[in-house]
Structures are given as C-alpha cells and as structure tokens.
C-alpha positions in Angstrom: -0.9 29.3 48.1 -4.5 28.8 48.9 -6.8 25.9 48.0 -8.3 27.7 44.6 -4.9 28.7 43.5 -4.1 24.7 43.3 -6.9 23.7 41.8 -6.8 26.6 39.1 -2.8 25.2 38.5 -4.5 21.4 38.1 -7.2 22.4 36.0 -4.7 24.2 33.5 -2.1 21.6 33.5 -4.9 18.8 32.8 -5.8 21.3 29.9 -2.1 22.1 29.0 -2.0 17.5 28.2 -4.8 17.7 26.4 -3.9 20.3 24.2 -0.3 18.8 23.9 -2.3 15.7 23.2 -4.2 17.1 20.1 -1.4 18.5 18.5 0.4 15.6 18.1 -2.6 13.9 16.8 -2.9 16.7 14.6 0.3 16.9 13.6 0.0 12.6 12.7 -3.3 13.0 10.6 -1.5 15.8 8.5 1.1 13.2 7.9 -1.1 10.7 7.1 -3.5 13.3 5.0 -0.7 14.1 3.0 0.7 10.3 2.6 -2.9 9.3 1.5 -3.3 12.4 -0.9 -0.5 11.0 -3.1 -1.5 7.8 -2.9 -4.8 8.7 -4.7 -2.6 11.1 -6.8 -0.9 7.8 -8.7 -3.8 6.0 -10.2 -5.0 9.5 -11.2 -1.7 10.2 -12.9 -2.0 7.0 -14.7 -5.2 6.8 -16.2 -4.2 10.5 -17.5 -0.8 9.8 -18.8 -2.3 6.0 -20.2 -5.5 8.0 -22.0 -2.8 10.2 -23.4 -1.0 7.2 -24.7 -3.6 5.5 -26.1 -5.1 8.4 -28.0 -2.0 8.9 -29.8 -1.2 5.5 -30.5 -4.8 5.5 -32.4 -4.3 8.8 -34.0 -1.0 7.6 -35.4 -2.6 4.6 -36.3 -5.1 6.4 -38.2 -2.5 8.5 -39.7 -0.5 5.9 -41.4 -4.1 3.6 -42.4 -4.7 7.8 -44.2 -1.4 7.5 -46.2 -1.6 4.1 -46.8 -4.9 4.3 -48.8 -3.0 7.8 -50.6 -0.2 5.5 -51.8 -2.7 2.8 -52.9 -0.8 0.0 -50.5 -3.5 -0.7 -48.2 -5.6 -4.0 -47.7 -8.6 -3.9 -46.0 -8.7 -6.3 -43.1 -11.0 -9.1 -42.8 -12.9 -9.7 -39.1 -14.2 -13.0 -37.9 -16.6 -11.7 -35.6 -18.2 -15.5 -35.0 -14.3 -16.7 -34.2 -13.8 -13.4 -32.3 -16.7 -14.4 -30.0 -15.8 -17.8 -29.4 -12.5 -17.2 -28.2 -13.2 -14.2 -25.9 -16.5 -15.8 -25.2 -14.4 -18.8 -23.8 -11.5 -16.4 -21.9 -14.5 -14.7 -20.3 -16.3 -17.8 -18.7 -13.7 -19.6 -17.6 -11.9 -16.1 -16.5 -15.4 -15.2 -14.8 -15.6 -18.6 -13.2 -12.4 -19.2 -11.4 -13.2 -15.4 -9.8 -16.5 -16.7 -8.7 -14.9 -19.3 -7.1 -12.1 -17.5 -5.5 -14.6 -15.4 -4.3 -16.7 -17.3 -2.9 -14.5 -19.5 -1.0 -12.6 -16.0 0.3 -15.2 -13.7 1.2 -18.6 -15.8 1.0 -21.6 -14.6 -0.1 -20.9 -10.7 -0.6 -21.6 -8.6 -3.4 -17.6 -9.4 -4.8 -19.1 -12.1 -6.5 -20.2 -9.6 -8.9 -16.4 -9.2 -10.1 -17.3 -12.9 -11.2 -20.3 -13.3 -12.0 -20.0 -10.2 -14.4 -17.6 -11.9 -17.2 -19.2 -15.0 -16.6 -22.4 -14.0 -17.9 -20.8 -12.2 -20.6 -18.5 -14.8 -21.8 -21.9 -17.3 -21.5 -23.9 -14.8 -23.8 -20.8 -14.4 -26.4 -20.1 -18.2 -26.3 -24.4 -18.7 -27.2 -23.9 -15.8 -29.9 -21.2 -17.6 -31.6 -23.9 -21.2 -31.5 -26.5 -19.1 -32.8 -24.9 -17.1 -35.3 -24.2 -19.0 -38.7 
C-alpha cells in the first residue's frame, strides 16, 4: 500500500467515529425528546380532563339550583362580601408574605418575588376594602 492509500484509510475511519459518534447521540436525544414530550403531555392532560370536571360539576349544579326553584324548595343564599374579604384578604397577605420571604432568602433579589409579592398586594388591597367598606 502506498502513502495516499493510508491516509485515505485514516481519514475514513476518523469519519467512520464521528459518524458512529452522532448516532448515538442521536439516538439519546430521541430518547430524551420522547421522555420530555410526555412529560409536557401530563399537565396538558390535566388542565383538560380538570376543565372538564369543573364545567360539569357547575352545570349539574345549575341543574338541580333549575329544579329546585320548579319545586318551590329553594332559598336564596345570602353573601357577606365585607366577611368574604377579610378572611381571604387575611389568607392572601400572610400567604403572600411568607413567599416573599422564602423567596428572598432562596433566590435573592430575582423576579420570583413576584410569586409573593403578587398575593401580598392583593390580600393588602382586600384587607383595606373590608376597613373601608361599611
């Protein structure tokens, strides 16, 4: 064999590895493509089959509030709004709060402080409606 006849056999093994090399990498990201696929599949799945739930829950609900106003049996419910808002007003704050906190001790300042500082603005603004409101 001459000299070019070696080198051509090096070159093509060299390119032989790398292609052996790629598929398996391939072959791993397909894998992992297809692992991750029904991972995002699940939450998906969940919000459909919970929106599902949750429309016929009201729809049945709304049936039997229909035959009870037919039969003459129903009574109307009344809503504290101003107790509503204190109690959800305090669940917010001190809800939004302790997240802050967590927060900030965990990741410092970063924009997660928003998953905090969210209900804790809310809860503030329900627990100042229920002051105000007389």
């Amino acid at each position: 064999m001459d000299l070019e006849t070696k080198e051509l056999l090096i070159k093509i093994s060299e390119q032989l590895e790398k292609l052996t090399q790629q598929l398996a990498e391939c072959h791993v990201s397909q894998a992992e493509s297809q692992v991750n696929s029904i991972l995002y599949m699940v939450p998906i799945f969940g919000i459909v089959f919970g929106s599902t739930l949750l429309f016929f829950i009201f729809y049945w609900w709304y049936r039997q509030r229909l035959e009870l106003i037919r039969s003459g049996l129903y009574k109307q419910v009344q809503f504290d709004l101003r107790a509503y808002s204190f109690f959800l007003g305090l669940l917010l704050t001190f809800t939004g709060g302790v997240l802050s906190l967590v927060f900030i001790m965990v990741l410092g300042k970063s924009l997660a402080i928003l998953g905090g500082l969210v209900p804790l603005a809310v809860g503030l603004s329900l627990l100042t409606f229920y002051k105000y409101q007389r």
